[in-house]
C-alpha positions as CSV (number, residue, x, y, z in Angstrom):
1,X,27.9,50.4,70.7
2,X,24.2,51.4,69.8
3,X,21.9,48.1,68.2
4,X,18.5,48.8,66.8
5,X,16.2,45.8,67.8
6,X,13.3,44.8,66.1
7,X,10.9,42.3,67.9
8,X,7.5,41.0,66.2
9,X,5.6,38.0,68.4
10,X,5.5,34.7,67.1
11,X,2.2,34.3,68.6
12,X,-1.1,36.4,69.6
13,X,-0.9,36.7,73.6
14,X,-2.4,34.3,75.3
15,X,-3.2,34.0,78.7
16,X,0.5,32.8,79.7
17,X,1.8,35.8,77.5
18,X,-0.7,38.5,79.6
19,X,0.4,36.9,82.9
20,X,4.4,36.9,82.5
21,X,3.4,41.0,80.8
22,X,4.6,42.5,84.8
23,X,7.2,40.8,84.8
24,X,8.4,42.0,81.4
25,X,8.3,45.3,82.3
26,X,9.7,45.1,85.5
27,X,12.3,43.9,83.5
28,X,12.6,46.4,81.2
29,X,12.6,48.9,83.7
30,X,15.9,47.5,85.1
31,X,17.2,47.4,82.0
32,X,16.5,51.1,81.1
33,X,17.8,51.6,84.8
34,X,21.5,49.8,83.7
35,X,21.2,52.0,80.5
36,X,21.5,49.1,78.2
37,X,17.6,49.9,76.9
38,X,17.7,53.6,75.9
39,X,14.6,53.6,73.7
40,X,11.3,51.6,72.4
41,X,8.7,52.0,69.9
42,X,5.3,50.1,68.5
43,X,3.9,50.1,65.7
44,X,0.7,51.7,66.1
45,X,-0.6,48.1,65.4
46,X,0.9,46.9,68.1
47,X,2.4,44.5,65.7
48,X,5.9,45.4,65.8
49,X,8.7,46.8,68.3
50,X,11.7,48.2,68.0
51,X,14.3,49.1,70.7
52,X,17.5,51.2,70.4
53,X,19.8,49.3,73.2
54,X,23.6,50.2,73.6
55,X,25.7,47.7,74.9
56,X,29.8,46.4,74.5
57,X,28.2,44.1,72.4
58,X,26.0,42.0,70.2
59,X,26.1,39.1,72.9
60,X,25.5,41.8,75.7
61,X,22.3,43.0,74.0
62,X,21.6,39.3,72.8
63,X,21.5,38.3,76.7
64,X,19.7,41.5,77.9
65,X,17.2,40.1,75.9
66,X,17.1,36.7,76.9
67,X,16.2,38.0,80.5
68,X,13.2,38.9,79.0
69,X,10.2,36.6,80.5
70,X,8.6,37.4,76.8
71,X,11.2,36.4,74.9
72,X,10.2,32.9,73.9
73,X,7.3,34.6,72.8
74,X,9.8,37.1,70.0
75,X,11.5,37.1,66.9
76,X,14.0,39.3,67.4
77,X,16.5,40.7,64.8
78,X,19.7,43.0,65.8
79,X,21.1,45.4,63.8
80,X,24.7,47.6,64.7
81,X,24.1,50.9,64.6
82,X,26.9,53.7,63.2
83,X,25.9,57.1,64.0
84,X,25.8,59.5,61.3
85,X,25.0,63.3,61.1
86,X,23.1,65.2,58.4
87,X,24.4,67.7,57.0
């Protein structure tokens, strides 16, 4: 299954945010790498992220982002995706 992800921050970055940043994405990297993070975008704000992540499911891509040394910085919210083709 395919889940759209959309983060925000609960905080501005601080200086433990900035520090734990090359961790994140060396984290993300592996993820991409196991396919379970396919895509990411920000807001051109910087004030927003959201992720398309496919995974067996919700719990997977709940984890995956867990792993995250950000995420007690996020608000995340995970949406199921169905695909659907324009005609």
């Amino acid at each position: 299954m395919k889940f759209m992800v959309t983060v925000t921050f609960n905080q501005k970055p601080n200086d433990e945010f900035r520090a734990l940043i090359p961790a994140e994405q060396s984290r993300i990297k592996e993820l991409v790498a196991q396919g379970v993070m396919q895509n990411g975008y920000m807001a051109a704000s910087r004030s927003k992220i959201w992720l398309i992540m496919q995974a067996e499911s919700q719990d997977v891509v709940q984890a995956a982002l867990e792993s995250l040394p950000l995420y007690k910085f996020m608000n995340v919210e995970i949406t199921p995706l169905a695909e659907y083709q324009f005609d």
